[in-house]
C-alpha positions in Angstrom: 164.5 96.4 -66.2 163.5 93.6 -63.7 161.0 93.6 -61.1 160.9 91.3 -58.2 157.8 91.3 -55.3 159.8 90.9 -52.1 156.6 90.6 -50.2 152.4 91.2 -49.5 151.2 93.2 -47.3 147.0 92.7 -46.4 144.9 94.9 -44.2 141.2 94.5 -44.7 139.1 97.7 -43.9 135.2 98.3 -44.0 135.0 98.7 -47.9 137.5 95.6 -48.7 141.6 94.7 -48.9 144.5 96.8 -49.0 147.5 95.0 -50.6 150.5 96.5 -50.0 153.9 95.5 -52.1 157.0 95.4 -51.4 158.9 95.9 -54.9 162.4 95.8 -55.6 163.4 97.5 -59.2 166.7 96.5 -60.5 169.0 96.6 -64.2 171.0 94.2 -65.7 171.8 96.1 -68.4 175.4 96.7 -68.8 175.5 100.5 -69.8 172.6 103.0 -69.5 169.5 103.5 -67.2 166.7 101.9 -67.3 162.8 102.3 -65.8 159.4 100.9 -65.9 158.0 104.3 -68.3 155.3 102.5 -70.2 154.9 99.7 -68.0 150.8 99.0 -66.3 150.8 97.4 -62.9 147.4 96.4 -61.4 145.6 94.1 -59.3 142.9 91.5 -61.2 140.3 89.7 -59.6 138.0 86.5 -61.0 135.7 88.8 -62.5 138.6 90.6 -64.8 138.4 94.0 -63.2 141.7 95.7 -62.8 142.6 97.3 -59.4 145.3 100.1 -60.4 147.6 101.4 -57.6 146.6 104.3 -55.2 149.3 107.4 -55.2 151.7 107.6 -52.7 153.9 110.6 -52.7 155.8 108.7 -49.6 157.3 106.1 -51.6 160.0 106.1 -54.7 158.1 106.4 -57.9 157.5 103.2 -59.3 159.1 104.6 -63.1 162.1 105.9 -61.3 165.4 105.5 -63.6 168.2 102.5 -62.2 171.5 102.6 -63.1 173.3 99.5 -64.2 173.5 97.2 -62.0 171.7 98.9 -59.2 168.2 98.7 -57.4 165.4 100.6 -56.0 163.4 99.3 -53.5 159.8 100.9 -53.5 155.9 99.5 -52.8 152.8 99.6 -54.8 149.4 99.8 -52.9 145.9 98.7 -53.9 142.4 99.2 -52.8 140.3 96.0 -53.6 136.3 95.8 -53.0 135.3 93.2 -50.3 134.1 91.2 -53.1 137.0 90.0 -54.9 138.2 86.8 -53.8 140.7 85.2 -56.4 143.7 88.5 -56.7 147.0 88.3 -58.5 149.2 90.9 -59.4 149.7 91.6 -63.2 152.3 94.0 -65.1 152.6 94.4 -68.7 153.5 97.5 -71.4 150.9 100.4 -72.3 152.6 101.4 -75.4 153.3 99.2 -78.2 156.7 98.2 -79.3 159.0 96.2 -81.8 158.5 93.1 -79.3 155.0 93.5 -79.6 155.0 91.8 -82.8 156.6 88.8 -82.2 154.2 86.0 -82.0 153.2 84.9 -78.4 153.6 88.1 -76.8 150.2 89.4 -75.4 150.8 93.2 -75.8 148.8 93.6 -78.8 146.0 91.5 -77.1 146.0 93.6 -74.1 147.4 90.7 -72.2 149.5 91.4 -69.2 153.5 89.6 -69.5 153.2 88.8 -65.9 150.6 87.5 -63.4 150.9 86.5 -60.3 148.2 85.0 -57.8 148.4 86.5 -54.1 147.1 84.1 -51.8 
């Protein structure tokens, strides 16, 4: 399963940011479905607290099963205090698995696979 951020969205309210993104799910496995079961997704900030996404019933679920080579285009949104001022996105796995033990992999630290910085 691959995951792509096709864009950020940014509205700032009374109470802080709302980031809104635009995520495109695909598979390049060859045979077989795939999803994101398992996976965390969250907003961080410069003081290390995670941001997880609000519900939206509107919008495909983010764990939704893809075919082989197919995609799903869905979005992930985030309420962020007013305080925050360094955010990046971050995804890695909740559950522990074989690739968990092979050295360099952050799983078994609690360390996300992916981070990006939203600017």
């Amino acid at each position: 399963m691959c995951l792509s951020v096709q864009s950020v969205g940014r509205t700032h309210e009374y109470s802080g940011t709302s980031y809104r993104l635009a995520i495109r799910l695909f598979s390049r496995a060859n045979r077989g479905s795939r999803s994101a079961k398992g996976a965390s997704v969250y907003l961080t900030d410069e003081h290390g607290r995670r941001f997880l996404p609000v519900r939206d019933s509107s919008v495909t679920p983010f764990d939704v099963d893809v075919e082989p080579g197919q995609s799903v285009n869905t979005s992930l949104t985030f309420h962020v205090p007013s305080d925050a001022r360094t955010v990046a996105f971050a995804a890695g796995m909740d559950h522990i698995q074989y690739a968990s033990f092979i050295i360099g992999n952050g799983d078994l630290l609690n360390h996300p696979r992916l981070r990006l910085r939203i600017q």
